[in-house]
C-alpha positions in Angstrom: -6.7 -3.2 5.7 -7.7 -6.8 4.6 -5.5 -8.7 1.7 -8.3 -7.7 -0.4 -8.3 -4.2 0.0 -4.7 -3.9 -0.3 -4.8 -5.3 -3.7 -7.2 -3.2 -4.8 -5.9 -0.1 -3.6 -2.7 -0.6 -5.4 -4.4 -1.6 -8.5 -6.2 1.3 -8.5 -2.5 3.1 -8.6 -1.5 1.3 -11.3 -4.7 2.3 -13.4 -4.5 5.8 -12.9 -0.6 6.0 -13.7 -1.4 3.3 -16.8 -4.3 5.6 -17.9 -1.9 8.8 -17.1 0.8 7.3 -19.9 -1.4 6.1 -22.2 -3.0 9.2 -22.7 0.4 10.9 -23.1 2.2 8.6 -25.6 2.0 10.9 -28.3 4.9 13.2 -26.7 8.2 13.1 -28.7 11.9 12.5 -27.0 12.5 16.2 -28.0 9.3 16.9 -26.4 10.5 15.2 -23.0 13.9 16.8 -23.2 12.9 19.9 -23.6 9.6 20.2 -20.9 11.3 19.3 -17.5 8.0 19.2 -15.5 6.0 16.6 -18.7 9.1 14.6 -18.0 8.8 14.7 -14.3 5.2 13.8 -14.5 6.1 11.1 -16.9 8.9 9.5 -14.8 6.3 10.0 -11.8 3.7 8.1 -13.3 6.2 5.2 -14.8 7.9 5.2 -11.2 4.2 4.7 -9.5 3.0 1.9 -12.0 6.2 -0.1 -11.3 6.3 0.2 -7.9 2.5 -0.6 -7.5 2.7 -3.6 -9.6 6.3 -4.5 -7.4 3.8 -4.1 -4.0 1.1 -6.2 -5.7 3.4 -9.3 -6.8 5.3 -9.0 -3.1 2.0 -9.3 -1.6 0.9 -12.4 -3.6 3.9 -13.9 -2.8 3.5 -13.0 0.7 -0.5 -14.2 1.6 0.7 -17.7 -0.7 2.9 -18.1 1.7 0.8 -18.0 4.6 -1.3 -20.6 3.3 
């Protein structure tokens, strides 16, 4: 996969996990502490966003340094 690619594959991770949590930010603490699998899905989606945007900035970093 070209540089590209990769970029856009991961920000199309971070968009669906972003638009995952926005659309959920209504839910209570009580609400998380008391559904186990919202709270998984929550943590999922915070856990994939992070990571994505992590992969992006490492790859930045990376092609800049190739220049």
């Amino acid at each position: 996969m070209f540089f590209r690619e990769k970029i856009a594959e991961k920000l199309r991770y971070l968009e669906i996990s972003l638009s995952y949590l926005r659309s959920r930010r209504d839910i209570t603490l009580e609400d998380l502490q008391e559904n186990y699998e919202l709270r998984s899905a929550i943590e999922r989606n915070f856990q994939i966003a992070t990571e994505a945007a992590i992969d992006i900035g490492e790859m930045i970093i990376s092609q800049e340094g190739r220049s």
